[in-house]
TIVEXMI-967959 format. One record per residue (C-alpha): x, y, z; residue number from 1. Coordinates in Angstrom, 3 decimals, padded with zeros to 6 digits, always signed. Example, Ala and Ser with C-alpha at 12.3 -4.5 7.8 and 13.67 -1.06 7.14 Angstrom:
% residues 2
c1 +012.300, c2 -004.500, c3 +007.800, koldo 1
c1 +013.670, c2 -001.060, c3 +007.140, koldo 2
This chain:
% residues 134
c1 +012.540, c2 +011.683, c3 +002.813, koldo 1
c1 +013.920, c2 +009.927, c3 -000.440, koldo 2
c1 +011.969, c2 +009.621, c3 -002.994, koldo 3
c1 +012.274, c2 +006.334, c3 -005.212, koldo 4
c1 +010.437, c2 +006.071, c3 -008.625, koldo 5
c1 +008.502, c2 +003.143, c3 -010.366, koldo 6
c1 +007.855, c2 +003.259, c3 -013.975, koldo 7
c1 +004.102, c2 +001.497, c3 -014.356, koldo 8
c1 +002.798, c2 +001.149, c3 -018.216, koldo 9
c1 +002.944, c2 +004.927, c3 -019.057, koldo 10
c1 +003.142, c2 +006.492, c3 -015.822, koldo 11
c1 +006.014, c2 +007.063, c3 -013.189, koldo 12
c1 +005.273, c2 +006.662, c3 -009.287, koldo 13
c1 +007.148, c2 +008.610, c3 -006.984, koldo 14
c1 +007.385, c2 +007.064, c3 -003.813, koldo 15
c1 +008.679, c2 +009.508, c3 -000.463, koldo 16
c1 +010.116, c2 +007.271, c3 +001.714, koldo 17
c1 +011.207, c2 +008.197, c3 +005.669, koldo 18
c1 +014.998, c2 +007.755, c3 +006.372, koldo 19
c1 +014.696, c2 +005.859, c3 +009.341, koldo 20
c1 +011.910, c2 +003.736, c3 +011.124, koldo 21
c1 +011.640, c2 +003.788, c3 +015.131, koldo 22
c1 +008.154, c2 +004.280, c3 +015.960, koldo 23
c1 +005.821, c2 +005.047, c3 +013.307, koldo 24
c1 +005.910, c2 +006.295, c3 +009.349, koldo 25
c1 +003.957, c2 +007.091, c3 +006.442, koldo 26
c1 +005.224, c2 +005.780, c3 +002.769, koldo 27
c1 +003.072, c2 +007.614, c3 +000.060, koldo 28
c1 +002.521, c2 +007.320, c3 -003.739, koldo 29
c1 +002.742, c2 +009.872, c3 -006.057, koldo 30
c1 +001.992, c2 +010.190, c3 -009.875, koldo 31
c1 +003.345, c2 +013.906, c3 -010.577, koldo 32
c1 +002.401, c2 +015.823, c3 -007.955, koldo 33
c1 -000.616, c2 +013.909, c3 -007.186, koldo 34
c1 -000.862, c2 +011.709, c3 -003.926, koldo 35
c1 -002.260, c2 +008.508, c3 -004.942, koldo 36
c1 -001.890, c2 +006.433, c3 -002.183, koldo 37
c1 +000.167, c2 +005.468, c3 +001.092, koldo 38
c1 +000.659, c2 +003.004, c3 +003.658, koldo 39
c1 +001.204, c2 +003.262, c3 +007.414, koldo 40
c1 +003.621, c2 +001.329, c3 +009.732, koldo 41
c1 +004.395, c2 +000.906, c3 +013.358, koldo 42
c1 +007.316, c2 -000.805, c3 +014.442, koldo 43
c1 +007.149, c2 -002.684, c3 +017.432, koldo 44
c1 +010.971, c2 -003.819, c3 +017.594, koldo 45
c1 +011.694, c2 -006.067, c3 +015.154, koldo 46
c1 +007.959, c2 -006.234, c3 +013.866, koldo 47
c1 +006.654, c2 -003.940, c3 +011.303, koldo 48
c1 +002.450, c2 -003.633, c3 +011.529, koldo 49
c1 +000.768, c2 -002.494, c3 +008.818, koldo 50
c1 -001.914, c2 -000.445, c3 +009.725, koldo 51
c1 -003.640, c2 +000.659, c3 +006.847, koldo 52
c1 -002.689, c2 +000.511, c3 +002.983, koldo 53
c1 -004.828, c2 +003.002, c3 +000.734, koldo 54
c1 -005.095, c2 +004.049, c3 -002.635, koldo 55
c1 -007.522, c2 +006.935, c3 -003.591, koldo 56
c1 -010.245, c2 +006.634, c3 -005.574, koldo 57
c1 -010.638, c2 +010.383, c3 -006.472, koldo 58
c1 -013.739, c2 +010.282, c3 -008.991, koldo 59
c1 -017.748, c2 +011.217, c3 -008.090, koldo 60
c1 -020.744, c2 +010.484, c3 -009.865, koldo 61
c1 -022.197, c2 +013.411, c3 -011.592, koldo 62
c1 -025.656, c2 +011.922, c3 -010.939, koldo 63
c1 -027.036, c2 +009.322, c3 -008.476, koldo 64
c1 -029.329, c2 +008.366, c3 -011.119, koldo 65
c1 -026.095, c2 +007.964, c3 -013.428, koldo 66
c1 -023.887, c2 +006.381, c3 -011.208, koldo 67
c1 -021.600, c2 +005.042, c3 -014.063, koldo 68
c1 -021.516, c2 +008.666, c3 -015.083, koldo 69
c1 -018.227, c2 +010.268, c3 -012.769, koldo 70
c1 -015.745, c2 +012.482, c3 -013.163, koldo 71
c1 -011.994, c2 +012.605, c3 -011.641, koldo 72
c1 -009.632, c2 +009.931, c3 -011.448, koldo 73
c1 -010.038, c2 +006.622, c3 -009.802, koldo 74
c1 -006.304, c2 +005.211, c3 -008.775, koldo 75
c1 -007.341, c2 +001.654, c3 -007.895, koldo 76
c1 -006.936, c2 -001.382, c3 -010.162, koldo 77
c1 -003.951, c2 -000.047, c3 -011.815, koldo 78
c1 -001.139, c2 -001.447, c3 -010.388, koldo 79
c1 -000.583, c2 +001.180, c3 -007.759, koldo 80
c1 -001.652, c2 -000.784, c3 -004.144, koldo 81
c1 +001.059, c2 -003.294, c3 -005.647, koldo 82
c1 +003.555, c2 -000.994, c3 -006.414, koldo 83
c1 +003.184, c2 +000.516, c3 -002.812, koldo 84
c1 +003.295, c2 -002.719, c3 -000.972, koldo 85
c1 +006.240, c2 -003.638, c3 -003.033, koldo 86
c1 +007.604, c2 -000.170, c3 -001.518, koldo 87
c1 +006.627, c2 -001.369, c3 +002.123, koldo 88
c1 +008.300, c2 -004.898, c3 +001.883, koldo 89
c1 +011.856, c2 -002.862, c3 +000.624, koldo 90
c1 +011.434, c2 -000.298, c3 +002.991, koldo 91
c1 +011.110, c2 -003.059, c3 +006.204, koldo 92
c1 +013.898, c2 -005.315, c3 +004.711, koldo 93
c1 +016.331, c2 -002.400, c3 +004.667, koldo 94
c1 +015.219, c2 -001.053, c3 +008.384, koldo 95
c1 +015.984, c2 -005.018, c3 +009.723, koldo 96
c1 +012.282, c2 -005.415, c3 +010.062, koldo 97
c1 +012.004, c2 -009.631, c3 +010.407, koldo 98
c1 +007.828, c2 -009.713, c3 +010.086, koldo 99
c1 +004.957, c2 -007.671, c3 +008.639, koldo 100
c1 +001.529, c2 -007.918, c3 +010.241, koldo 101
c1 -001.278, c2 -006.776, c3 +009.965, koldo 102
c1 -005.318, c2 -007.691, c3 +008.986, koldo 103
c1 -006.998, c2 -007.418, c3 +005.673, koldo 104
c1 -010.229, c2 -005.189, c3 +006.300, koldo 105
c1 -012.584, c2 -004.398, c3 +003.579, koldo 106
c1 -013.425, c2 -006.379, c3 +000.300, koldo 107
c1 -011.731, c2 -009.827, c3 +001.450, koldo 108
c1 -012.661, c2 -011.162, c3 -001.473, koldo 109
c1 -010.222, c2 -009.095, c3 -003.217, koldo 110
c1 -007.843, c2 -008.704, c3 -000.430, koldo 111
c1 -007.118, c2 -011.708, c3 +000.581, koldo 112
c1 -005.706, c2 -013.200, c3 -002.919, koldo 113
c1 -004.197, c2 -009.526, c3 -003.518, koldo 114
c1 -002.134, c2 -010.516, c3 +000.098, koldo 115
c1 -001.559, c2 -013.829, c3 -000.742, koldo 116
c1 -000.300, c2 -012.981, c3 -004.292, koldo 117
c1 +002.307, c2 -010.586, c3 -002.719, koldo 118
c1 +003.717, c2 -013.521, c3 -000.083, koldo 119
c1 +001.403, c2 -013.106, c3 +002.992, koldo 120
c1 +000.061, c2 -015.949, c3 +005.088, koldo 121
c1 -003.299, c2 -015.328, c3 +005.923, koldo 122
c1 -005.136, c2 -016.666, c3 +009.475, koldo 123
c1 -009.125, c2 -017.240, c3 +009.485, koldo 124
c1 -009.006, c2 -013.879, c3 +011.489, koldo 125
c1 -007.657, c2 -012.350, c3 +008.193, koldo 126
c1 -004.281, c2 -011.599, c3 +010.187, koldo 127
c1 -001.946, c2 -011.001, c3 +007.842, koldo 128
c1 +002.002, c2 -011.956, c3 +007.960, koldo 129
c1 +004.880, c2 -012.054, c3 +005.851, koldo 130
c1 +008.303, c2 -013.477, c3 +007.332, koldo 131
c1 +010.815, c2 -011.259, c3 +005.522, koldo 132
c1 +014.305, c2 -012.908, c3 +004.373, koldo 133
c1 +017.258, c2 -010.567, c3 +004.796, koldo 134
C-alpha cells in the first residue's frame, strides 16, 4: 500500500491506499499512528460501491450522569470523513472506476448534504451516486 498525506489545519493524514482494485479494498485514515477512519469498496466492473465510510469517535463519558464529561478523542467534525472521501473519489478515478454507489445510512440529516456537498446525486431511497469524469 502507498500511503498519500493530507495536511488538515495542524494535523497531517496519512492515507494507505491498495495498489490495485479487483474485488474489494479498504482505504484508511491515519493521524500519526492512529487509525482514524476508513472506507470500504467493492468493485463490480466498472462500478465502485461504497459500502461503508467511518470515522471513529474514540472518546467515553466518564459518567452517565455527566455525559458532556468524556475523555479520548472524538475524530468526527474535523474535516477527516471529507478528506477520506476525497481519497475514495482519487483512488476510483485512477483504477477507471466510471460510478460510485452506494446509500447514506445513519444521521441523513447530516449525510445527505455532507453527500451532496461532495458531488453525489441522491434518490428518495438515499442511494447514493457520483458519475466520475476521467
Amino acid at each position: 500500500m502507498s500511503p498519500i498525506r493530507e495536511h488538515m489545519n495542524r494535523n497531517i493524514l496519512e492515507f494507505t491506499v491498495p495498489e490495485d482494485f479487483e474485488i474489494a479494498c479498504r482505504i484508511q485514515a491515519f493521524q500519526g499512528k492512529i487509525c482514524v477512519g476508513y472506507a470500504n469498496l467493492f468493485r463490480k466492473e466498472n462500478i465502485a460501491i461504497l459500502a461503508d465510510i467511518c470515522v471513529y469517535d474514540r472518546s467515553k463519558s466518564l459518567c452517565r450522569f455527566l455525559p458532556k464529561l468524556r475523555i479520548g478523542t472524538n475524530y468526527r467534525n474535523k474535516g477527516i470523513g471529507s478528506a477520506l472521501l476525497r481519497q475514495v473519489i482519487r483512488f476510483c478515478k485512477e483504477n477507471d472506476i466510471s460510478t460510485i454507489k452506494g446509500e447514506a445510512k445513519g444521521d441523513l440529516d447530516i449525510l445527505i448534504p455532507w453527500y451532496k456537498k461532495h458531488g453525489f446525486d441522491i434518490a428518495e431511497n438515499n442511494k447514493i451516486t457520483m458519475e466520475l469524469h476521467h
